[in-house]
C-alpha positions in Angstrom: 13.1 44.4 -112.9 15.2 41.7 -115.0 18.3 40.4 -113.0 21.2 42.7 -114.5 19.3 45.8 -113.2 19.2 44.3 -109.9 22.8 43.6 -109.6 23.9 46.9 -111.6 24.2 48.5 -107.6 26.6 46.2 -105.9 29.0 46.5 -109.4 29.4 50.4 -108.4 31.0 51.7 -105.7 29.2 53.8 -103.2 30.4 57.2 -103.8 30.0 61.1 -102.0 29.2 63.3 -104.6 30.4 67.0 -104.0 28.9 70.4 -104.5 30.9 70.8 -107.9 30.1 67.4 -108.8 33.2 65.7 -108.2 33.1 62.3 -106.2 35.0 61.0 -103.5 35.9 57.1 -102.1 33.6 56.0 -98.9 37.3 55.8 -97.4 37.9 59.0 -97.8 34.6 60.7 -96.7 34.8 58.7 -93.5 37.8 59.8 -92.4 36.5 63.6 -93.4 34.0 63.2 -90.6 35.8 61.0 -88.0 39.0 63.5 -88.0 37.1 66.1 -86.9 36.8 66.3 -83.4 33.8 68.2 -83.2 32.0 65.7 -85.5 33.0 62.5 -83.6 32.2 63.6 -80.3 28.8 64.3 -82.0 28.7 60.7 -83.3 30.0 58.8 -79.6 27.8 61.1 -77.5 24.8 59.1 -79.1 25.8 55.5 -78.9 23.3 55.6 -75.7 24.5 53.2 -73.1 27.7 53.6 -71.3 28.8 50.0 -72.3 28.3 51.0 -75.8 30.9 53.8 -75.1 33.4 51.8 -73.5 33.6 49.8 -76.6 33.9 53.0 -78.5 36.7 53.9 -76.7 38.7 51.1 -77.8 38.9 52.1 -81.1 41.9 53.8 -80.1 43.4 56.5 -78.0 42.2 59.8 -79.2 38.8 57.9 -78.9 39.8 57.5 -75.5 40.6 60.5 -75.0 37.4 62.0 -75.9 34.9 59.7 -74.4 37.3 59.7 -70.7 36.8 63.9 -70.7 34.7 65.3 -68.1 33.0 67.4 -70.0 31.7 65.1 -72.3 30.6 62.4 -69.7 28.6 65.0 -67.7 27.0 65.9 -71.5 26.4 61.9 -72.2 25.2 61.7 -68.5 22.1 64.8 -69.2 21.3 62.9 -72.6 21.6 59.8 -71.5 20.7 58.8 -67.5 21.9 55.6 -66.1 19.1 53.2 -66.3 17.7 50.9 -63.8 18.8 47.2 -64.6 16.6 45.6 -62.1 16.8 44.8 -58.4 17.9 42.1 -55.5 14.6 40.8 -54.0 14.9 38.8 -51.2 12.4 37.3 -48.6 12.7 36.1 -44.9 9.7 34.4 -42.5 10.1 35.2 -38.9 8.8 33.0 -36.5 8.3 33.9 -32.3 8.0 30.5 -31.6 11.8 29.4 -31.0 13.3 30.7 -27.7 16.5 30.5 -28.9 18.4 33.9 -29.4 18.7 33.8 -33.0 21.6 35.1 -34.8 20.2 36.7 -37.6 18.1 39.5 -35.6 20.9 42.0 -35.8 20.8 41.6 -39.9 17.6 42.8 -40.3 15.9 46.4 -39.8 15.4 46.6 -36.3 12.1 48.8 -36.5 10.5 46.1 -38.8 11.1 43.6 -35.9 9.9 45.7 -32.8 7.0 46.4 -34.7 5.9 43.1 -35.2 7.4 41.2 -32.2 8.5 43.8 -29.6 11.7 42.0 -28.2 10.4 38.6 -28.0 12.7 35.9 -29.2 12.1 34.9 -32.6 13.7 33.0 -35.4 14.3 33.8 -39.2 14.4 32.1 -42.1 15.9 34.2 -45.6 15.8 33.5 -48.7 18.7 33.5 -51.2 18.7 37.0 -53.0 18.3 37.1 -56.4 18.8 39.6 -59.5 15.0 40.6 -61.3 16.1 42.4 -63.9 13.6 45.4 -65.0 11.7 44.6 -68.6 12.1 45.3 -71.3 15.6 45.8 -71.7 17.3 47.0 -74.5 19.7 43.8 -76.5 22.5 46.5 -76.0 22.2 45.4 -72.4 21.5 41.7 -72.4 25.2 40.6 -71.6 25.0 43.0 -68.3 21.8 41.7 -67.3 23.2 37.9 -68.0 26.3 39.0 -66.1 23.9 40.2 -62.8 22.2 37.2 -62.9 24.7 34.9 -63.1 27.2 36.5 -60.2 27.3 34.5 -56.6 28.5 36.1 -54.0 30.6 33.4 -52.7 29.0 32.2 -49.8 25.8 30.5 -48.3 23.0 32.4 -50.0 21.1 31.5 -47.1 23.1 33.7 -44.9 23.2 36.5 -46.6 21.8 40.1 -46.8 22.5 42.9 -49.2 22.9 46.0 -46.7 23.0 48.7 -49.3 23.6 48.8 -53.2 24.7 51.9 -55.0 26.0 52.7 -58.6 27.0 49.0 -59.1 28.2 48.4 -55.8 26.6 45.9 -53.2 27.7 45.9 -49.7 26.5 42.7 -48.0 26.0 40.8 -44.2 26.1 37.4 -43.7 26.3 35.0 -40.9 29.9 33.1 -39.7 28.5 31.5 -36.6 26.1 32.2 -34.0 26.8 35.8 -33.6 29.5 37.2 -36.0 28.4 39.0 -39.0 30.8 39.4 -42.1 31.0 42.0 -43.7 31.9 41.9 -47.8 31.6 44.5 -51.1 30.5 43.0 -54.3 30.5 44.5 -58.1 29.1 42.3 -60.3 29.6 43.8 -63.2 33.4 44.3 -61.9 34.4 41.2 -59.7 38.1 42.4 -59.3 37.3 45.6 -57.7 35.3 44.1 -54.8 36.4 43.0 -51.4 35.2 39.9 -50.5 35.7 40.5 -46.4 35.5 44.0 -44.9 36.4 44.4 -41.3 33.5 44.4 -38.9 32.0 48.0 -38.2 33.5 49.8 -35.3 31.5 49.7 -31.9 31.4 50.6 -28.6 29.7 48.9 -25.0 26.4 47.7 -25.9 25.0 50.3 -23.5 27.2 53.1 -24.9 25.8 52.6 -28.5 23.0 54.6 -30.0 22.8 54.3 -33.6 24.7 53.0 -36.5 24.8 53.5 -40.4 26.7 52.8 -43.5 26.7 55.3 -45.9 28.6 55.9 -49.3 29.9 58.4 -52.0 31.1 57.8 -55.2 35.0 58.2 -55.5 37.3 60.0 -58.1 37.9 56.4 -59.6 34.5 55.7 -60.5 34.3 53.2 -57.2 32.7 53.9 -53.5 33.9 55.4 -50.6 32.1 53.7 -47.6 31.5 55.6 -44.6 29.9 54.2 -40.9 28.4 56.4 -38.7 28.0 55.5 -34.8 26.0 57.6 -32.4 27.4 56.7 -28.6 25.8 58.0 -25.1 27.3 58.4 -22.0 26.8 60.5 -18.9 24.4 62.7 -20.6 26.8 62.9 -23.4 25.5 62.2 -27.3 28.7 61.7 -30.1 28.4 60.9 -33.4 31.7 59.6 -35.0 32.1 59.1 -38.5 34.5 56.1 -39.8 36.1 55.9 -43.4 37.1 52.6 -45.0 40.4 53.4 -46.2 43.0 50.5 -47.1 41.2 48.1 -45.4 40.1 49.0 -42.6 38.0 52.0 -40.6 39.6 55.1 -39.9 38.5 57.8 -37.2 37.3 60.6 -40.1 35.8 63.4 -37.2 33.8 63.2 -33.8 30.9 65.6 -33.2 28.3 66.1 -30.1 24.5 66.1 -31.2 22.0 66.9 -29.0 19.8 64.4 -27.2 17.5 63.3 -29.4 15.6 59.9 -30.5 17.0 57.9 -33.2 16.5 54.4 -34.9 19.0 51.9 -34.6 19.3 51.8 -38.2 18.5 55.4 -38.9 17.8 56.7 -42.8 20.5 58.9 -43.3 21.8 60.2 -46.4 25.2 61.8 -47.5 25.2 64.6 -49.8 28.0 66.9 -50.4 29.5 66.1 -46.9 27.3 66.2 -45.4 25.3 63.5 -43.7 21.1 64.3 -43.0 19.9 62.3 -39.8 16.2 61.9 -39.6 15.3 62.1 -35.6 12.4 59.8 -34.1 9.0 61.3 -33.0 10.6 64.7 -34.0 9.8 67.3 -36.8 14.2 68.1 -37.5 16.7 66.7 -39.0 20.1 66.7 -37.7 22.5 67.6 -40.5 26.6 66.8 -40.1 28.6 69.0 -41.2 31.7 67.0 -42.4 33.9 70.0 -43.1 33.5 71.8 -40.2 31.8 69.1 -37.3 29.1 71.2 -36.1 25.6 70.0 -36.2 22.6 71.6 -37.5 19.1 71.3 -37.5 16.5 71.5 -40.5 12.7 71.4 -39.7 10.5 69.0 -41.5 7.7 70.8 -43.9 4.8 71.8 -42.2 2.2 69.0 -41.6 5.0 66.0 -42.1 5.8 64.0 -39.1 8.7 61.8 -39.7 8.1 58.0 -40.1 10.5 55.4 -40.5 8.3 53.0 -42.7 7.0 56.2 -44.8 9.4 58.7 -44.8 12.9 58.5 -46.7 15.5 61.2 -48.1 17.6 61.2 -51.4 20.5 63.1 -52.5 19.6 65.8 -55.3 21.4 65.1 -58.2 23.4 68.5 -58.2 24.7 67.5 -54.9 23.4 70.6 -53.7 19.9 69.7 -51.8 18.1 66.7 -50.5 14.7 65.3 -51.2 12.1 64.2 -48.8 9.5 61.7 -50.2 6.6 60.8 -47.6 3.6 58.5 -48.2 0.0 59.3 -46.2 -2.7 56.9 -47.3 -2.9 56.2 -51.2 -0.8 60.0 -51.5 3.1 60.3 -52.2 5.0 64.0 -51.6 8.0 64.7 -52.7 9.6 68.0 -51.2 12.8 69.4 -52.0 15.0 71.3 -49.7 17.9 73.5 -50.6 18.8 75.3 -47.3 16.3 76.0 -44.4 13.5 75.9 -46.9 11.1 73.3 -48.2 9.5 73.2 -51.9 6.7 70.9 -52.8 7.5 69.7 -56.3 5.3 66.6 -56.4 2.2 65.2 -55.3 1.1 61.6 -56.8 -1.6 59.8 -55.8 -1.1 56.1 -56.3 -4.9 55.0 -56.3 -5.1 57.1 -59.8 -2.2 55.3 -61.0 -3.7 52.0 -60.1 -7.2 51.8 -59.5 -7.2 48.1 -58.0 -5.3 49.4 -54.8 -8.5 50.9 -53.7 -8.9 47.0 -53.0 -6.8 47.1 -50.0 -9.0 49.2 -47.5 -6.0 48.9 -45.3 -4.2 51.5 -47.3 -0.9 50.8 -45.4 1.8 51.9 -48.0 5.4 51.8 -47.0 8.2 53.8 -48.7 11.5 50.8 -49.2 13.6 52.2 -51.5 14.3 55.5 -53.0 16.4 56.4 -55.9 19.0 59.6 -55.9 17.2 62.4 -57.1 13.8 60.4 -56.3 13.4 59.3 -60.0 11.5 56.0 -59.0 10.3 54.3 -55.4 9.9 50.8 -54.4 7.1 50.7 -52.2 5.0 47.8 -49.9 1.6 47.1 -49.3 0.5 44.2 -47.4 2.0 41.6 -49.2 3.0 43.5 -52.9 5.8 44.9 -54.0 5.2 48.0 -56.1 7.7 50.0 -58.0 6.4 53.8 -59.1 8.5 56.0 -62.1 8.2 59.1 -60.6 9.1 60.6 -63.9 6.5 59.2 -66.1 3.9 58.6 -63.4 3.9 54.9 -63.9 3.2 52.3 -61.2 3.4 48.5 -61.7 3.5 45.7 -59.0 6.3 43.7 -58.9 5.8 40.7 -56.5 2.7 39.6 -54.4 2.8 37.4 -51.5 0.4 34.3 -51.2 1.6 32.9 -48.3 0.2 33.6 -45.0 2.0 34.5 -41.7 4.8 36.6 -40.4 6.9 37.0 -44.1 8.7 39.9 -45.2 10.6 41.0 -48.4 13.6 43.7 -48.9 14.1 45.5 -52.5 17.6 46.8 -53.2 17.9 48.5 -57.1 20.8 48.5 -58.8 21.6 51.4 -61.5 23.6 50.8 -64.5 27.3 52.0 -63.7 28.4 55.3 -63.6 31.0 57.1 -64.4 32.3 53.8 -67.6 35.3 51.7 -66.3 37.7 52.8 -69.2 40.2 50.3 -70.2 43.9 51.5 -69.8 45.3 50.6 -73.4 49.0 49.7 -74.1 50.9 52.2 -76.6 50.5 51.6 -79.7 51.5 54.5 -82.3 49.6 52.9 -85.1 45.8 53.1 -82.7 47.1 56.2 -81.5 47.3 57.4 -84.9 43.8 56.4 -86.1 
């Protein structure tokens, strides 16, 4: 092809033929399509990542307008599910050989510790958490993922524990002398909507108080609401009150009595359409709250299943109208799902198949540590690995693996891409409004 063919393209403009032959300007065609309503929300529904749509909904207002609707979020939600980014990992040694109280003791999961050291006096030594971010990850997200593992939490990383991380939220612990704890909320990806310091969790006499546990919802604004439940005992009495975090500081939100019953210190529970699933020790129930109404109920465990704190954990269903109940026996993972009084099996995986090499460990001493909502994916542990199973594609991959010998422990804490988008509030402007 000599070299006036070649250029013969760029010297004609790009034209839309017609049905009767006639032609029309690119400009003209565009606009065709992107003044139709029905067309563009065809066209922004499938930009894929939530950041990707809150740069579409600059463009203008009636953008805006479209991407912000509830109907069409809950359509880009089905199509496209928020991803998981990566996850905190952190790590701690413990050591019985200090007799010095140490201060760290309350951080940490209380069963983990009895388990291994009864109440003998020990002392820790953590790690500074840090952001792992699941690969690969699409470019679209690469200045998220730079943003997460660039953020700092603002104090000694040495100190610190992430408590609980949900839809782009991380509430965190860390020391501020020899037995205070502070309290702070984190957003990375949003470092003006956090709060640094939190007031410290409600609490009663030492020997009035049974159990506590932080829970959260998502809000109307896209953000948290953070809820702390505290079970209390006295003179045969058992009270579960339930605190709100509003403006600041914790707010009495409703007081019921439970019957006696055996619960962890730190006790799994979940939150899911208000009400708040409490797994009971050495039991075969779970107490359910009723937030509404303040009456307790009980829900019986599926047949065979004896709760476990290091092997059995519940997640909210999507629809906010059941809860799932993952347990781990052996090498075999269950996933039950219970709308009601009833229990359905939907799942049984079993994780040898998916990795063959864990047949290895003859110990076979699996622990559940994290679960997504709607039990999409698990992070599990087993002896010294870290192992993260897509419950969805039936994938299982190790993440870390510990060399080093000794008392040494290591916490997972996911964090989802954001959901609902922060939209930005944009200024008037008839001329964008127009477009």
């Amino acid at each position: 092809m000599d070299a006036a063919a070649e250029e013969s393209p760029r010297r004609w403009p790009w034209v839309v033929p017609f049905v009767d032959g006639e032609t029309e300007q690119p400009a003209n065609a565009v606009s065709k399509v992107l003044c139709d309503d029905n067309l563009l929300r065809e066209i922004i529904v499938r930009v894929g990542f939530p950041t990707t749509l809150v740069r579409a909904a600059l463009v203008c207002k009636r953008w805006l307008r479209h991407a912000a609707d509830p109907a069409f979020l809950s359509r880009f939600r089905k199509l496209h599910p928020p991803s998981l980014l990566g996850y905190y990992f952190s790590e701690w040694s413990v050591s019985s050989k200090n007799l010095g109280a140490p201060p760290f003791h309350l951080m940490l999961p209380q069963p983990l510790l009895q388990e291994s050291f009864g109440h003998a006096p020990i002392t820790i030594h953590l790690s500074s958490p840090r952001f792992v971010p699941m690969l690969p990850q699409p470019p679209e997200l690469a200045t998220v993922i730079r943003h997460l593992a660039d953020y700092r939490f603002g104090v000694h990383d040495d100190t610190l524990l992430i408590k609980h991380c949900h839809n782009g939220t991380i509430f965190t612990q860390h020391d501020k002398g020899e037995t205070e704890l502070t309290l702070g909320v984190h957003r990375p990806l949003c470092p003006e909507r956090g709060m640094p310091i939190v007031p410290p969790f409600p609490c009663v006499e030492r020997n009035l108080q049974w159990f506590g546990a932080m829970l959260s919802k998502e809000g109307s604004n896209g953000g948290l609401s953070y809820l702390y439940v505290l079970g209390t005992k006295d003179l045969g009495k058992f009270l579960v009150h339930v605190y709100v975090l509003q403006d600041g500081v914790w707010s009495l939100n409703t007081s019921a009595t439970c019957q006696p019953c055996l619960i962890h210190w730190e006790p799994k529970a979940v939150l899911v359409d208000n009400k708040i699933y409490i797994p009971a020790r050495n039991n075969d129930n779970i107490f359910v709250l009723d937030l509404m109404t303040s009456t307790f109920s009980t829900i019986q465990l599926p047949q065979g299943v004896s709760y476990n704190y290091f092997r059995t954990m519940l997640s909210p269903a999507d629809d906010a109208s059941g809860v799932y109940l993952i347990h781990v026996n052996g090498f075999e993972l269950r996933i039950w799902l219970s709308k009601g009084n009833s229990w359905l099996l939907v799942d049984t995986i079993c994780l040898n198949m998916l990795d063959h090499t864990l047949e290895d460990d003859h110990n076979a001493n699996v622990r559940i540590s994290q679960v997504e909502n709607n039990a999409e994916f698990v992070f599990l542990r087993m002896g010294g690995c870290t192992l993260y199973l897509d419950v969805t594609s039936k994938t299982l991959c190790k993440l870390h693996e510990r060399t080093e010998n000794g008392r040494h422990f290591s916490d997972t804490k996911p964090f989802m891409m954001i959901w609902p988008p922060i939209f930005p509030v944009l200024k008037d402007d008839p001329a964008r409004d127009a477009m």
